[in-house]
Every structure is written in structure tokens, then in C-alpha cells.
C-alpha positions as CSV (number, residue, x, y, z in Angstrom):
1,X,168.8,86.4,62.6
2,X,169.3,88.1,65.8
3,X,166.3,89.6,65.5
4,X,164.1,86.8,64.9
5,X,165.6,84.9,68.0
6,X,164.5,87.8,69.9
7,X,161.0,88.2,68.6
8,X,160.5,84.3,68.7
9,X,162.3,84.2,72.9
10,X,159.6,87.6,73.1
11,X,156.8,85.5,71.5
12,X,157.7,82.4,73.7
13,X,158.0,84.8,77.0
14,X,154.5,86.5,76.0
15,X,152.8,83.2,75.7
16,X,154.4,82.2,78.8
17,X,153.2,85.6,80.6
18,X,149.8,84.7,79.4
19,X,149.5,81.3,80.1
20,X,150.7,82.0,83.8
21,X,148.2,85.4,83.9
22,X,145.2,83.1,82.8
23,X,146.5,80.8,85.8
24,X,146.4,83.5,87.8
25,X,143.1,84.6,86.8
26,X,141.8,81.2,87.2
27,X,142.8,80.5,91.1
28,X,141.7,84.0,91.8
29,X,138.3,83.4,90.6
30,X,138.4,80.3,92.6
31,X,139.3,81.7,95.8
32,X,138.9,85.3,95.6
33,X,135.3,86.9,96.5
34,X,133.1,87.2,93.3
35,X,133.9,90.5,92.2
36,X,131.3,92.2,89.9
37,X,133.5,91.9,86.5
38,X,133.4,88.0,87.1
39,X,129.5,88.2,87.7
40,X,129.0,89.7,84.2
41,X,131.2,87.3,82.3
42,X,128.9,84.6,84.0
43,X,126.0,86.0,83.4
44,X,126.5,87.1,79.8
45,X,128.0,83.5,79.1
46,X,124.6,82.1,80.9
47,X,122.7,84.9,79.1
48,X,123.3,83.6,75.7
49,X,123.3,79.9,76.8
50,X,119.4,80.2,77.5
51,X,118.9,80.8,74.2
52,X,120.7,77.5,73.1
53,X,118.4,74.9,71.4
54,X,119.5,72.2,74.1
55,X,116.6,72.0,77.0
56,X,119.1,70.5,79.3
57,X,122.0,73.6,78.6
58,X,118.8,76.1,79.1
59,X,118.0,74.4,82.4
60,X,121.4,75.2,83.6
61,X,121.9,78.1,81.9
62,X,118.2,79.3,83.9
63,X,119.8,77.8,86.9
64,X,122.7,79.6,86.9
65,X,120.8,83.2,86.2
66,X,118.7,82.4,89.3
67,X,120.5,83.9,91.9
68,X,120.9,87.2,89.7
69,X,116.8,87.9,89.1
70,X,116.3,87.1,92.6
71,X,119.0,89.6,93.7
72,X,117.6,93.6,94.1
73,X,121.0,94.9,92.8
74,X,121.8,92.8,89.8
75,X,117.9,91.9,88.5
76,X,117.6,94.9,86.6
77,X,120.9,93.9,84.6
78,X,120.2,90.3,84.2
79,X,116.9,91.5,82.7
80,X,118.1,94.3,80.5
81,X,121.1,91.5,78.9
82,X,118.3,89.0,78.3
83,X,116.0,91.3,76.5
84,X,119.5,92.8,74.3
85,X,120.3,89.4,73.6
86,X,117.1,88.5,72.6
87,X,116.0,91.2,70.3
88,X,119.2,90.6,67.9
89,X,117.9,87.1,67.7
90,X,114.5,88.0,67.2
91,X,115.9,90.1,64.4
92,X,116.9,87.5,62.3
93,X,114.7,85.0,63.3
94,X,116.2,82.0,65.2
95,X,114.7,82.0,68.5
96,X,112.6,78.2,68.4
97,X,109.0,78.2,69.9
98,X,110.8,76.0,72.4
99,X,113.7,78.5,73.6
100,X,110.5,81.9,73.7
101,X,108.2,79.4,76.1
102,X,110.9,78.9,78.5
103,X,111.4,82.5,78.7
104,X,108.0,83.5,79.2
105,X,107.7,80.8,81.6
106,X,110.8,81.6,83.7
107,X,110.7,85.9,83.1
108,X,107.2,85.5,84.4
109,X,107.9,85.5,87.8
110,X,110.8,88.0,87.9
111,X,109.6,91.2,85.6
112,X,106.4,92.6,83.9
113,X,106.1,93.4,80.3
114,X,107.5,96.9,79.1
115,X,105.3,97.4,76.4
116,X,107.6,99.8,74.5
117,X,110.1,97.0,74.0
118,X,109.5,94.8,70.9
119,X,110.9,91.9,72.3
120,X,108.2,91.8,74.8
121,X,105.6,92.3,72.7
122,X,107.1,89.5,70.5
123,X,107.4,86.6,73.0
124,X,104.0,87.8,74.3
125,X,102.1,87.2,70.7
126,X,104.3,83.8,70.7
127,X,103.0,83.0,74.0
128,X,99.8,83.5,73.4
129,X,99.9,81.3,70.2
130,X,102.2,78.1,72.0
131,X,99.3,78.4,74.9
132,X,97.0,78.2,72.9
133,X,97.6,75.6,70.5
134,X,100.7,73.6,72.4
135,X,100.1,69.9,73.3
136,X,99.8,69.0,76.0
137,X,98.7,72.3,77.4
138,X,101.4,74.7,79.3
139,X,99.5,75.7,82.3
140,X,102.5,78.2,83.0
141,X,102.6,79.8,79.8
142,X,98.7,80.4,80.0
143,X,99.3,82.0,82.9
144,X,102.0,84.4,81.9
145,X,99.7,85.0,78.5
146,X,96.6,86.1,80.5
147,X,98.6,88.1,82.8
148,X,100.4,90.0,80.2
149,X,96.7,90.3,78.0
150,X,95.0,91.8,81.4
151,X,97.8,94.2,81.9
152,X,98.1,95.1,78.0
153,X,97.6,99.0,77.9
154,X,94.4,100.1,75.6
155,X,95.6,101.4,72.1
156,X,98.2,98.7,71.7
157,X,97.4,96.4,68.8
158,X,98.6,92.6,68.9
159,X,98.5,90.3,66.1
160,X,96.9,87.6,67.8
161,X,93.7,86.2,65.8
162,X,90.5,85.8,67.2
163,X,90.5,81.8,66.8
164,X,94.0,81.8,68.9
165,X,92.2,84.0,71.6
166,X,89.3,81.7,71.7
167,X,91.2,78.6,71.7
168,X,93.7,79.8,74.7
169,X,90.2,80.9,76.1
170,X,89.0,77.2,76.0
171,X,91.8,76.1,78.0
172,X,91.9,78.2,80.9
173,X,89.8,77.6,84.0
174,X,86.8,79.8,85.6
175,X,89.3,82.6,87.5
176,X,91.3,82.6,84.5
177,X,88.8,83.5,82.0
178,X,87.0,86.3,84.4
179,X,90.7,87.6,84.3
180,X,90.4,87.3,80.3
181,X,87.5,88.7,79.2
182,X,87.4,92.5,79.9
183,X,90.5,92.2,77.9
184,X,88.7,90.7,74.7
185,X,85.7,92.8,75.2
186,X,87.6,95.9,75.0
187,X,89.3,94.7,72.2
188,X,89.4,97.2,68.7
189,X,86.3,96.6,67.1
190,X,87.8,94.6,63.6
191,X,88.5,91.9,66.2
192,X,86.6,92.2,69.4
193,X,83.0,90.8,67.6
194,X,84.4,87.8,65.9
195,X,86.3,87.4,68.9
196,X,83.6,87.3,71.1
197,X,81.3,85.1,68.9
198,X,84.3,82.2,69.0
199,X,84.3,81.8,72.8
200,X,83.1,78.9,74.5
201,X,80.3,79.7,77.0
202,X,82.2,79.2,79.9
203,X,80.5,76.3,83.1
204,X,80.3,79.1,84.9
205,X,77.0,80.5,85.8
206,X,78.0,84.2,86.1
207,X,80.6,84.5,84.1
208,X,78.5,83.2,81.0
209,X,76.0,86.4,82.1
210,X,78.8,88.4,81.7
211,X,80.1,86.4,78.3
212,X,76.4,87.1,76.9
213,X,76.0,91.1,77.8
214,X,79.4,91.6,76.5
215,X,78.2,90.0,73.1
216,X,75.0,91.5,73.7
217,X,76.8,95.6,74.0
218,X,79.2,94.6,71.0
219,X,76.8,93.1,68.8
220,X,73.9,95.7,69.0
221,X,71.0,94.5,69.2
222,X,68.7,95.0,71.5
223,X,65.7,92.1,70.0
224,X,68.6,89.5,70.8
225,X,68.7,90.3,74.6
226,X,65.1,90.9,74.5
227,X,64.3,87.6,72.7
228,X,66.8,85.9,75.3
229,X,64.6,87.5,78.5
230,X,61.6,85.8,77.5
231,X,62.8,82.4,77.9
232,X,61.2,81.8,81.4
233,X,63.9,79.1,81.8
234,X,66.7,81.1,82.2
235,X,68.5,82.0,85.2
236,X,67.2,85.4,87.1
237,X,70.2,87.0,87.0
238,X,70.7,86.4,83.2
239,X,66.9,87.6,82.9
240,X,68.3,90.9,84.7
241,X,71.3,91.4,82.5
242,X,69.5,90.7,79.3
243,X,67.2,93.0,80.0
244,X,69.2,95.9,81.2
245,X,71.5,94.7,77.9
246,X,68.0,95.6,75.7
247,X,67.5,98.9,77.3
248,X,71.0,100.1,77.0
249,X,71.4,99.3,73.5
250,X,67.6,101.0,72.6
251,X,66.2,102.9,75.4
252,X,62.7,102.0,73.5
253,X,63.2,98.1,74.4
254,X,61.7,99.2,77.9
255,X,58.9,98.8,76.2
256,X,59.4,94.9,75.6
257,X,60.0,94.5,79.3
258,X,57.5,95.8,81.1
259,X,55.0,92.9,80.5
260,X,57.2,91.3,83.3
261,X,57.0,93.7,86.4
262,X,54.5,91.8,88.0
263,X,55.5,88.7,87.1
264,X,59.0,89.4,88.7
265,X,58.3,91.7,91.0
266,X,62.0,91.2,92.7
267,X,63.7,92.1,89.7
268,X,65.9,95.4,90.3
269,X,63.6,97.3,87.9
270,X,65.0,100.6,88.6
271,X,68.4,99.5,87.6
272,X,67.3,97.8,84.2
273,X,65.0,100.9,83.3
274,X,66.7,103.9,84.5
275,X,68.4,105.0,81.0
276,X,64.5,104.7,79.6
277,X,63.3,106.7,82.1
278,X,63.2,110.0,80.4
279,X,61.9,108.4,77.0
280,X,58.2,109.4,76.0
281,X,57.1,106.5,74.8
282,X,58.7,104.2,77.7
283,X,56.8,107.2,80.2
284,X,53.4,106.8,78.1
285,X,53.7,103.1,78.6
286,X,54.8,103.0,82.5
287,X,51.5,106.0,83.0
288,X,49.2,103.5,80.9
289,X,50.2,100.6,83.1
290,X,49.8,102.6,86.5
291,X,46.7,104.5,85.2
292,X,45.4,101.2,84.9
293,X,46.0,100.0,88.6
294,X,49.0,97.8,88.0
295,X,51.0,98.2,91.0
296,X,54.5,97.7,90.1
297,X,54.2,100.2,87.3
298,X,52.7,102.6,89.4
299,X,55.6,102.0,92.3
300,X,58.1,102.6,89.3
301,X,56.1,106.1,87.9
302,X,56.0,107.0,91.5
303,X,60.3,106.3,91.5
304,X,60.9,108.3,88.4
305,X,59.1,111.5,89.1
306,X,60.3,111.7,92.7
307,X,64.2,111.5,91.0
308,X,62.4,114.0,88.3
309,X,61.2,116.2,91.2
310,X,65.1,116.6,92.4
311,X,65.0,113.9,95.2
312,X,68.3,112.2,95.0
313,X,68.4,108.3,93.8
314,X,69.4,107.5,96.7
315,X,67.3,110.0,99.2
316,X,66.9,107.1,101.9
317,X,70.8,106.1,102.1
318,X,71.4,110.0,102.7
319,X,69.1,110.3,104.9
320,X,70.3,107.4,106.9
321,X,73.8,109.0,106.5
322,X,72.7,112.3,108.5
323,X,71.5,110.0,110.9
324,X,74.9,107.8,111.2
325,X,76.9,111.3,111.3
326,X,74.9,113.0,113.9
327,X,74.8,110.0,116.3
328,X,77.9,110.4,118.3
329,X,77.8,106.9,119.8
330,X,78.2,105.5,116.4
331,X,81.8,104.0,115.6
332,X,84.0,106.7,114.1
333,X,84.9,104.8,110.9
334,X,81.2,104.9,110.0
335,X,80.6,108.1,110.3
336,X,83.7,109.0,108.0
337,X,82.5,106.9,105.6
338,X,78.5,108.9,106.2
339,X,80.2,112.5,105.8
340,X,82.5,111.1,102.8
341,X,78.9,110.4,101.3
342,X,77.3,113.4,102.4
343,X,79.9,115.7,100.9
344,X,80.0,113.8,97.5
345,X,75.9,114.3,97.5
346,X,75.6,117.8,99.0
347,X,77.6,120.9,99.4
348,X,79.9,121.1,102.3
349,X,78.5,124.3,103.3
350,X,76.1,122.0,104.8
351,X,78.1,119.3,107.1
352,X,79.0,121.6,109.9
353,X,82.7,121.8,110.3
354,X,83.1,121.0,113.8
355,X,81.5,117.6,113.2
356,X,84.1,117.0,109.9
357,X,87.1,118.3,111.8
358,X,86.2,115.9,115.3
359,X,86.3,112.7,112.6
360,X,90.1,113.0,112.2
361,X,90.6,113.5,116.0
362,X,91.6,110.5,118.1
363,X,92.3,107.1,115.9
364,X,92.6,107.4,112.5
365,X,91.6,103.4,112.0
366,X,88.7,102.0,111.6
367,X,88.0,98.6,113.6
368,X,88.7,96.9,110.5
369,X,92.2,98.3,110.8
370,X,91.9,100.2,108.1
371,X,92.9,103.9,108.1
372,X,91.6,104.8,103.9
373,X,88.0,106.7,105.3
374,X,90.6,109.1,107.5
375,X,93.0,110.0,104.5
376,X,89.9,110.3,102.1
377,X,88.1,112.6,104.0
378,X,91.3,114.9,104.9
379,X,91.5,115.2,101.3
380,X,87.7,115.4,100.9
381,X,87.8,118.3,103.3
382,X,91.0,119.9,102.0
383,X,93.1,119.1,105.0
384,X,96.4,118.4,103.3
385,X,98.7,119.4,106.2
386,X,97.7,116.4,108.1
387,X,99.7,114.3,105.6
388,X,103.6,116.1,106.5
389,X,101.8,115.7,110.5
390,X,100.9,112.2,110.4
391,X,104.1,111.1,108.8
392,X,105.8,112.7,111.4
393,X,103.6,110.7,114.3
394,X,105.0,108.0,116.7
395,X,101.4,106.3,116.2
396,X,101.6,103.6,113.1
397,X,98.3,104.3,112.2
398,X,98.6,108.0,111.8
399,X,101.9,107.0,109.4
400,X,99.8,104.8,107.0
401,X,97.1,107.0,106.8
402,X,99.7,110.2,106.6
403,X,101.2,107.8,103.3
404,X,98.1,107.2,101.5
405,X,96.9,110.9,102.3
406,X,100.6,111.9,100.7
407,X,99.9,110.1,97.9
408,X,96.3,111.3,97.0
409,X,97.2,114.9,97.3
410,X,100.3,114.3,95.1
411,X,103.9,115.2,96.6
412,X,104.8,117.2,92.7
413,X,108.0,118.4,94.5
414,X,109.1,115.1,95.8
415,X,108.7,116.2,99.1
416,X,106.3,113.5,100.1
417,X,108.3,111.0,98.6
418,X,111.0,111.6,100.7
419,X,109.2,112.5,103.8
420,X,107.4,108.8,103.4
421,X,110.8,107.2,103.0
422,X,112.2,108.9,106.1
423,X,109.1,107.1,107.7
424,X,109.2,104.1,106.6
425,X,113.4,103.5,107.2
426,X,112.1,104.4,110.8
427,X,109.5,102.2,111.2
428,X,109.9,98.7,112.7
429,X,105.7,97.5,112.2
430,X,105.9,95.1,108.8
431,X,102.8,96.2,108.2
432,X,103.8,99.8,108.7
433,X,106.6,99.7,106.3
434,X,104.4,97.1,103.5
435,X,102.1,100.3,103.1
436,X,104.8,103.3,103.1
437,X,107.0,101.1,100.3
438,X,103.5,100.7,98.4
439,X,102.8,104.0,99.2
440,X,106.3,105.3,97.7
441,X,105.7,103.2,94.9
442,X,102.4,104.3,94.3
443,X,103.6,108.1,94.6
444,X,106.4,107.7,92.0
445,X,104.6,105.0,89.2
446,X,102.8,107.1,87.2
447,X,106.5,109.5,86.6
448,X,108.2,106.4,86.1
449,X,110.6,107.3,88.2
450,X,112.7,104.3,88.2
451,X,110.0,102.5,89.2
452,X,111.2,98.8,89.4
453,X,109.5,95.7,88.4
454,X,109.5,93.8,91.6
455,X,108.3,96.9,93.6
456,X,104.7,96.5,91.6
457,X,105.1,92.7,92.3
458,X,104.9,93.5,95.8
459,X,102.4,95.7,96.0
460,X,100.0,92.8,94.1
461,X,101.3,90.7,96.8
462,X,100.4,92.6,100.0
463,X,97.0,93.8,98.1
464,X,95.3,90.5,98.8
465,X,97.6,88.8,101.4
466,X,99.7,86.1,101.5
467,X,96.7,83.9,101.6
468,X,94.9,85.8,98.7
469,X,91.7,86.8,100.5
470,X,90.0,89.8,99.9
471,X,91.4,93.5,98.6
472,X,93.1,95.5,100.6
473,X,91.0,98.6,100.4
474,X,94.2,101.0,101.7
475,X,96.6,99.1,99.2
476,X,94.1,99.0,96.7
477,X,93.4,102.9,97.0
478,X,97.3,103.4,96.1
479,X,97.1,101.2,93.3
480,X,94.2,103.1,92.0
481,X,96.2,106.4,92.8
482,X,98.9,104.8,90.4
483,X,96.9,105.0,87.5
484,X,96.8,100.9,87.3
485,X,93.6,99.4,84.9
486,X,93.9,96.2,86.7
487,X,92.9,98.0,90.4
488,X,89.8,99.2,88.5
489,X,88.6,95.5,88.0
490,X,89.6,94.6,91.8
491,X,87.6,98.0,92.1
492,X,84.4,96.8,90.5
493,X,84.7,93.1,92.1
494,X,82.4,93.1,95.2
495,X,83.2,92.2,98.3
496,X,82.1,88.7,99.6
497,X,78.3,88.9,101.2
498,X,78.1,87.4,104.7
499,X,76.7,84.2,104.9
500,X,74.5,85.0,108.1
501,X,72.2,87.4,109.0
502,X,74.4,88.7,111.9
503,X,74.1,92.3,112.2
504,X,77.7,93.2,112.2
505,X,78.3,91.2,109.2
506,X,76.0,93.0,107.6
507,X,76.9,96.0,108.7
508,X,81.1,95.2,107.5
509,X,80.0,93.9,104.2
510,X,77.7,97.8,103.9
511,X,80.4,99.3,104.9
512,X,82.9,98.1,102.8
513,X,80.5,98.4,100.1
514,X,80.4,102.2,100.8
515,X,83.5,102.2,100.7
516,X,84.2,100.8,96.9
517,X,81.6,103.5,95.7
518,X,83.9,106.4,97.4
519,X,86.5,105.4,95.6
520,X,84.6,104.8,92.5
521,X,83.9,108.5,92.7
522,X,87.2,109.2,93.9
523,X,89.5,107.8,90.7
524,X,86.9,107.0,88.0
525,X,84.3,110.0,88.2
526,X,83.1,109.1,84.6
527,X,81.7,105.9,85.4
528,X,80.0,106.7,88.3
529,X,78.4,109.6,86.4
530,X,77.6,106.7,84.0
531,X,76.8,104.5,86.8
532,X,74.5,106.7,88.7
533,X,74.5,106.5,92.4
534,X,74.3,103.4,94.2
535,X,70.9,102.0,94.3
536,X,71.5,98.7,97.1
537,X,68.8,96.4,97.4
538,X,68.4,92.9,97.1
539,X,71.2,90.7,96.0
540,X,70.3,90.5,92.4
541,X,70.5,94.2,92.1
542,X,73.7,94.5,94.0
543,X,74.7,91.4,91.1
544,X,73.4,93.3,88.2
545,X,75.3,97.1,88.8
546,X,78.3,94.5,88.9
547,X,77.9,93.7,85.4
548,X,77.2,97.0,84.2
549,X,79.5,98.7,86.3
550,X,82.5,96.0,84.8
551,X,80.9,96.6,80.8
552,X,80.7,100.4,81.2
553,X,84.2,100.7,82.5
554,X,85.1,98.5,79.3
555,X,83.3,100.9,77.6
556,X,84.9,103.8,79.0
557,X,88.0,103.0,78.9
558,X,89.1,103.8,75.5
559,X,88.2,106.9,76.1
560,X,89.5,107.8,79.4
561,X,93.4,108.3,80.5
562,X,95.3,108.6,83.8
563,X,96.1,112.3,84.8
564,X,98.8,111.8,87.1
565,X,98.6,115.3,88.6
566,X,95.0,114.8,89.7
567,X,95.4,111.1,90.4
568,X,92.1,109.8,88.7
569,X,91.1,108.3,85.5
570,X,89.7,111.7,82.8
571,X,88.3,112.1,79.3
572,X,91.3,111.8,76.9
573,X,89.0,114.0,74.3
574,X,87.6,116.7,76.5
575,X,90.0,119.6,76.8
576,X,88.6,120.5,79.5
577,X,90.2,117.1,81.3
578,X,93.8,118.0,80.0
């Protein structure tokens, strides 16, 4: 009996002890700074609460977990309980449409997709399908679909059927469905043709070109496109693409096309025939034309035996080049960008060295403010030192070009990434330390090391501005240099054309035109072998290489992966790329 009073006064005294520790426990949470083991019990109790079928407990629950994804130190743990939590439910099921479109909605603006993970993949394929087929339409959701389709890596399957894609297709606007569609053409091919054949032509003008020579390349054949190019309705530019569609597909289909030379004689003919050119029977017909006086035929023979002969495609914009690098009175930035072409045309036996080495003298930026035609040609010309010397220079310029430099040449022993974080904890200009983060991110992305979400958010946030004007081409080199698809597409986008004839708008918009091809050459030397060198001309050529340029790198890309040590998109199947 004794000892039951003792173990019930020791059961009452524990109680007691408890009670008065959860007291305790309770004020100090109230008053006492919010230690991290309080921060977890919130966020795991928040954690679970988003997944409760209640949209107003979410909304708080969301609320609450707020502070945490916007915070550096405690996003990546937020993230990594959500995604735990969420793959036991998905598991066994009992995660409502409801519950996944509130977290693609509110995850989109805090992480991108790891692909690896099932759980992404799952509320991706769910997205896709409540976007899609939801009423009313979740203009949120359709965004975080498309950008999680245009970032999807090639070789990942998703079960998402072709009338969900076309029907999520129909509700998304012009930008949107650009964003889209190199995604569906480059689809496997049990899905990519039905695909394809179920979307709506879009109100766009251009984009519906680009709809039909997508359909045009998957479907094979080449009467179609040429049946298409006789309708003398149809826009010129969809004329162009439909022809250059036929020849493609059957380099014999030249033959169908050459009844129009003279009666378009502005058409970019030696875009649409060049992968004829070397075909007898397309030759026979182009000497039969010219033998018989017709003068675009004979202008074209002329063209393709000159090329034939060894003269470069593009023998007048090298020859202008000499003349831009030996002029001495010509802005620097131009003639880095003329010896960057020179040397990826001609031997650098041949640019003499003093003129090469007197480029990277003096300012490093262009008057665009750019510094990318200095750090491409110290790489171009095997000047790697510079990079160690210009992150170690009290001018700003010399630092950002010194970053993208570091990056290009690829810091293997992590020197360079540390030597570029030294600079930028040093520097005070924004724009200074915008390009060295980017620059560290850039370096370290294709190693995954560490590599955080939000650090990739904000390099696609200083790549076109806060106001979201044109690309970046420094930031947009580093993004290329981290292996991402989606630079390749800002890549092949061309810049905006002047809207006046003024001389030095036309002489920016050249440049930075030049300045696309570099790096075309630079990171995807595939497709500008497939490309061929840049032929200019008249805005519907410059239109057309566009569209081929954007289907041949859907084309490629299958077949092609990032090398990291070499920084530039190779040959998966050609040992000789490994």
C-alpha cells in the first residue's frame, strides 16, 4: 500500500512536472527568440496542413510557409519536407486534384522541377491535365505546366496524351505557345505526330509557319509543303518555309520550286536550295534554266559553283571583316567581333598577332556595355591568363569579362570559382556582382555543385531585365556555358530589327546579330555545321534561317549532350565527342 501511495504521489508529481514544463515551453516560445527547433515543429505542422482537403486551412497553412521559401537558409528545408510529405501521400493515393494545383501554383515561384524526383514528375503530369481540362481555366497552373514542359530534359517520357497537350495548347496565348512547341515537336515519335496533327493553328502569323514546318519535318512529305507553296495566296514567309520544308525532306523537290525564281525573285533562294545544291538532277535543271537565259537561275548556277570553287558562303561578309579589322578608326568592339569571325573562317596563322593582341588592350566593353567579344576572343586566341588578371583588376569591366572568360575556359580545380567569389564579395557595382553570382553559378551548374534553385531563378531574371527586354548577350553566354536547352532557344530568337534606317541602328542590330552566330559556333558547333554560315540578306531570309535554325536544333537535340569539360553542346553517339 505504501508503495502504491508512492507511485500514485510520483504519478501526480510527474504530471505536475509536465504540465508546468509544457508551461514553461509555452511562454518561452512566446517571448523567447524563434530558435530553429521551434521553426521545424511549425513548419512540419504547416507542412502537412497544405495537404489538408480544406482550401481555407491550405491558405494558411501556404501563408504560414511563406516566410520559410522566401528565406535563403531555410528554403531548401521547407522544400525538401514538402516533397517527403508529399511522395508518401502520393504513394497511396490521396493527394485531391485540388490539394496538387495549389502546389504547383504556389512551388512555382520558389523551386524548379528536379526531374529525378517522382513527386515532381507526378504533380507535373497532374498539372498538365487540371490546366488543361480545369474550368474555368487556371492561368497560373498553365503557366507552371509550360514552364516545367520547356525545361523537361530530352529522354524523359511523360504520360501526358496528345489530346491533353493539344487541349492545354488551346488555351494558352501567342508567347505561351512559341514557349510550347519545340517541346511537342521534339517529342518521341509514338506521340510527337498525333500530337502535332491535334493542335490548333495558332492567330499568330509566324508561329503558325513554324506550327506547319514542324508538321511538315515530322510528317515527311515533301508533296504536302510543295502542294502548300503553290497556293499564291499564302503569306511570303510561309511560301519560304514550305519550300525549304520540301527540299529538306527530298533534296529532288528543288525541282518543284524552281518554276517560281522569277516570279519571286526576293525569295532567299540560296537558303531554300542549298541542301539540293549538289543533286544532279536539281544541277541539270538550274543549267537547263540558265542555258536558257533565265536570269535568276543563272544568278543561282553562278552561286553554287563559286561555293563549289572553294569561295566561302559568305566571301563578301569576310571580306568586309578584313576591312573592319584593318581599319583602326573603327570601334574596338567591332573589330573583335570581325577577328572572332575571321578566325572561325580562316586559320589564325593568318590574322597577324599584333592586331589580335591590341583588341584586348585598353576597354574590354563594347559601347553597348557589353564585355562577351573581349572574353570570346581571349579564349578564341588561347589567352587564358587574362581571366586570373582581369579578376584581379580594380576596373569593373575587366571583372565581368575576367568571370565569363573563367567560365568558358572551365576553372576544373575550382580555382576560378573561388577567385570569382573573392571578386565578387569585393565588388560594390550591382551590376558587377549580378554577373560574377551568374557567373559562379554558371561555373558550378553543370557539377551540380549544390547548385540552388533560386540562384538559376536569378540568373533568368537578370538575363532579360527587370523590364524583360531583350537577352542579355554576357548573361546569356553563361547560361549557354551551363549547358541550359532553354538558352539555346533565347539563342536562336533574333534580336529586334530597327525600325529606321539610321545607320547606327543598323549597324547595333548587325552587330548583335554577329554576335548570336559566334556563339552559335561557340556552344552548338553541330547546328551551325547544319546551319551553314550565315547568309544575311533581306528580312525574309534573315526570317526563314530562324525557322530552320529553331527545327534543326529540335532535330539535333536528341542526339546531342552537354560536355561540361568543353562547355558546348556534342554528339552523344560519336566517340569521338566523349
Amino acid at each position: 500500500m505504501a508503495d502504491s501511495g508512492r507511485r500514485a504521489r510520483w504519478s501526480g508529481a510527474t504530471l505536475g512536472a509536465a504540465v508546468a514544463l509544457g508551461a514553461i515551453v509555452a511562454i518561452l516560445m512566446l517571448v523567447a527568440p524563434d530558435p530553429g527547433w521551434r521553426r521545424a515543429l511549425r513548419r512540419s505542422a504547416a507542412v502537412e496542413a497544405i495537404l489538408d482537403p480544406s482550401p481555407e486551412v491550405r491558405r494558411g497553412a501556404w501563408e504560414s510557409l511563406t516566410a520559410d521559401l522566401r528565406d535563403d537558409q531555410s528554403r531548401e528545408a521547407t522544400i525538401a519536407e514538402i516533397e517527403d510529405v508529399l511522395e508518401e501521400r502520393l504513394r497511396t493515393h490521396s493527394v485531391p486534384d485540388p490539394v496538387l494545383a495549389d502546389l504547383a501554383r504556389e512551388l512555382a515561384g520558389f523551386t524548379a522541377s528536379r526531374w529525378d524526383r517522382p513527386t515532381d514528375r507526378a504533380i507535373l503530369v497532374r498539372s498538365i491535365e487540371l490546366a488543361a481540362t480545369g474550368e474555368p481555366p487556371d492561368a497560373v497552373l498553365a503557366t507552371f505546366a509550360v514552364e516545367r514542359l520547356a525545361a523537361l530534359p530530352d529522354g524523359l517520357a511523360l504520360p501526358v496524351a496528345p489530346e491533353v497537350a493539344a487541349a492545354l495548347w488551346s488555351r494558352l496565348d501567342t508567347p505561351m505557345q512559341a514557349r510550347l512547341l519545340p517541346r511537342l515537336a521534339s517529342l518521341a515519335d509514338g506521340s510527337r505526330r498525333r500530337t502535332l496533327a491535334l493542335l490548333e493553328p495558332p492567330v499568330d502569323r509566324d508561329l503558325a509557319g513554324r506550327l506547319l514546318l514542324a508538321r511538315w519535318l515530322v510528317d515527311g512529305d515533301p508533296a504536302a509543303a510543295i502542294a502548300l507553296a503553290s497556293d499564291s495566296a499564302l503569306h511570303p514567309d510561309l511560301l519560304d518555309r514550305s519550300r525549304a520544308a520540301a527540299v529538306r525532306l527530298d533534296p529532288r523537290a528543288a525541282i518543284g520550286v524552281l518554276d517560281d525564281l522569277d516570279a519571286d525573285p526576293d525569295a532567299p533562294w540560296a537558303t531554300i536550295l542549298a541542301p539540293a545544291s549538289e543533286e544532279p538532277a536539281v544541277r541539270a535543271a538550274i543549267e537547263r534554266r540558265a542555258a536558257e537565259g533565265e536570269p535568276a537561275s543563272r544568278r543561282l548556277l553562278a552561286r553554287i559553283d563559286a561555293v563549289a570553287a572553294g569561295e566561302p558562303a559568305d566571301a563578301e561578309g569576310l571580306a568586309a571583316a578584313w576591312d573592319l579589322l584593318a581599319d583602326p578608326t573603327s570601334p574596338a568592339d567591332l573589330r573583335r567581333v570581325a577577328a572572332l569571325l575571321l578566325l572561325a573562317a580562316t586559320s589564325s596563322e593568318d590574322l597577324p598577332e599584333s592586331a589580335l593582341a591590341s583588341l584586348l588592350e585598353g576597354a574590354v566593353a563594347g559601347e553597348s556595355g557589353s564585355v562577351l567579344a573581349s572574353a570570346l576572343l581571349a579564349e578564341a586566341t588561347d589567352r587564358t591568363r587574362l581571366a586570373s588578371a582581369w579578376l584581379r583588376s580594380l576596373e569593373d569591366d575587366r571583372k565581368r569579362a575576367g568571370a565569363i572568360l573563367a567560365v568558358l575556359i572551365d576553372g576544373r580545380s575550382g580555382a576560378d570559382l573561388a577567385a570569382i567569389a573573392r571578386t565578387q564579395s569585393g565588388a560594390s557595382d550591382p551590376q558587377v556582382r549580378s554577373l560574377l553570382r551568374a557567373a559562379s553559378w554558371a561555373l558550378a551548374a553543370p557539377r551540380d555543385f549544390a547548385v540552388r534553385d533560386f540562384d538559376r531563378e536569378f540568373v533568368h531574371r537578370i538575363s532579360r531585365g527587370e523590364a524583360g527586354g531583350e537577352v542579355d548577350p554576357d548573361v546569356l553566354a553563361l547560361r549557354l556555358a551551363a549547358g541550359e536547352p532553354a538558352a539555346v532557344g533565347d539563342l536562336l530568337a533574333l534580336p529586334r530589327e530597327p525600325t529606321s534606317e539610321d545607320p547606327e541602328a543598323i549597324a547595333g542590330w548587325s552587330r548583335r546579330m554577329a554576335i548570336r552566330w559566334l556563339l552559335v559556333e561557340r556552344f552548338v558547333p553541330d547546328l551551325a555545321a547544319a546551319l551553314g554560315p550565315p547568309l544575311g540578306g533581306s528580312r525574309r531570309g534573315r526570317a526563314l534561317e530562324r525557322d530552320l535554325a529553331l527545327v534543326e536544333w529540335w532535330s539535333l537535340r536528341p542526339e546531342l549532350r552537354f560536355d561540361p569539360s568543353r562547355r558546348r553542346w556534342v554528339r552523344s553517339r560519336s566517340s569521338s565527342d566523349l
